[in-house]
Structures are given as structure tokens and as C-alpha cells.
N, C-alpha and C positions, 0 to 999 in steps of 0.2 A: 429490535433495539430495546434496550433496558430503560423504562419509563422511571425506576426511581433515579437514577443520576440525571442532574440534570444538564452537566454538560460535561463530557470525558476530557475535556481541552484543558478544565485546569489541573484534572490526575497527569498530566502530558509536563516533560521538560519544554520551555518556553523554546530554548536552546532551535529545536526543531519548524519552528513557525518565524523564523529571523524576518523573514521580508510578509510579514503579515500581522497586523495588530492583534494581536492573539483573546483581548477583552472583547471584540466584535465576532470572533471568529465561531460561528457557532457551529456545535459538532454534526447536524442530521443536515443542515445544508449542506456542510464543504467533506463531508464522509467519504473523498475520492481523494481529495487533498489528505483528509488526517490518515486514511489510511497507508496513503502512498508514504507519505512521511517515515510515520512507526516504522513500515517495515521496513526502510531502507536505512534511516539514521537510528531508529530508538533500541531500547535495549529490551529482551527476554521479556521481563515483568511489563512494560509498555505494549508489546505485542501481546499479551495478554488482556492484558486491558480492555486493549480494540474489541478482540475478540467478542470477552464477555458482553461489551458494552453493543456491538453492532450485530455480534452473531455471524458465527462462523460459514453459514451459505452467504451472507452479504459481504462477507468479507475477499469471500472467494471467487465473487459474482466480481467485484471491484478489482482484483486484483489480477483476476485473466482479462478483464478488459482493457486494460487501461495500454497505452499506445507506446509506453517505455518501460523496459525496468531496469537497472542496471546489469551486468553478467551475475557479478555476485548475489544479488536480492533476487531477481527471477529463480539459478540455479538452488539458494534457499529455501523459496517460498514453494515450488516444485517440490523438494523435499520433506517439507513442512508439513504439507498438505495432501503429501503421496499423489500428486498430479503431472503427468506427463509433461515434459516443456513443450510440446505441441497445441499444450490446451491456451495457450497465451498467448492473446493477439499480436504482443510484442515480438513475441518468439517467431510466430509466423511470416510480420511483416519485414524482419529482417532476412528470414531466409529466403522470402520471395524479391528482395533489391538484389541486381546482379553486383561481383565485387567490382570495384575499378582495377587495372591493370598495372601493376607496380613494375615499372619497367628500369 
């Protein structure tokens, strides 16, 4: 993580943190939250951002673990990062629920 910034949340659109007070919200605690955010709602130059600020193995350490990702942002960030969708716990946990039966 980048020691001279001292919090990436105010380079961030508020827009993305709606249901959190974003003046408390500090980046090295909730870096599961900011991350999920950026990549799902934020734009190109904000996913950059992250990056530089948290570094790209943390980033991607955060991003295959975390227990959702939408179709769209998982099948990007897989792309993104040249990583199989197998690598994602998300991905996993879906294909291991059986479907229900639409009759």
C-alpha cells in the first residue's frame, strides 16, 4: 500500500460509498469494501487508482476472495487480470449450489 496517500477514499466518487459515511471510512481498514466498490460501480481511472494505492497481488488477493461478484465485474476482473473464473471463490460457490427446478 502506498504510504504517501494518505487516504485513496477521497481520490474516489462519493457516488460509490451511498450507504456509508465516507469522512470515517478509512481506506487500509474497509480495502474489501473500497475494493469491491471500484470494481463493480467505479470508472477505468478509479480502478486504477485502487490498484496503485493497494497494489495489484492485494488487489487480487481481495478480489478472488470475496463471496460475490456480479456476472459482469467477476467475468471483467477475470479478464483484467488474465485469471481463470475458477480462481474465484465466488465463481466456485456458485457452481457448487445445485440449480432449482423450473417447472
Amino acid at each position: 500500500m502506498s504510504e504517501g496517500k494518505l487516504n485513496i477514499v477521497n481520490e474516489l466518487s462519493p457516488q460509490h460509498f451511498w450507504d456509508t459515511d465516507i469522512k470515517k471510512l478509512d481506506a487500509n481498514h474497509s480495502r474489501r469494501l473500497v475494493i469491491e466498490r471500484i470494481f463493480s460501480q467505479g470508472t477505468v481511472e478509479e480502478i486504477r487508482r485502487v490498484i496503485d494505492y493497494y497494489g495489484e497481488p492485494l488487489v487480487v488477493d481481495v478480489l478472488t476472495s470475496l463471496n460475490y461478484l456480479d456476472p459482469k465485474t467477476l467475468n471483467f476482473v477475470a479478464l483484467f487480470f488474465s485469471l481463470p473464473l475458477n480462481a474465484f471463490k465466488c465463481y466456485k460457490r456458485k457452481r457448487s449450489k445445485p440449480a432449482h427446478w423450473n417447472s
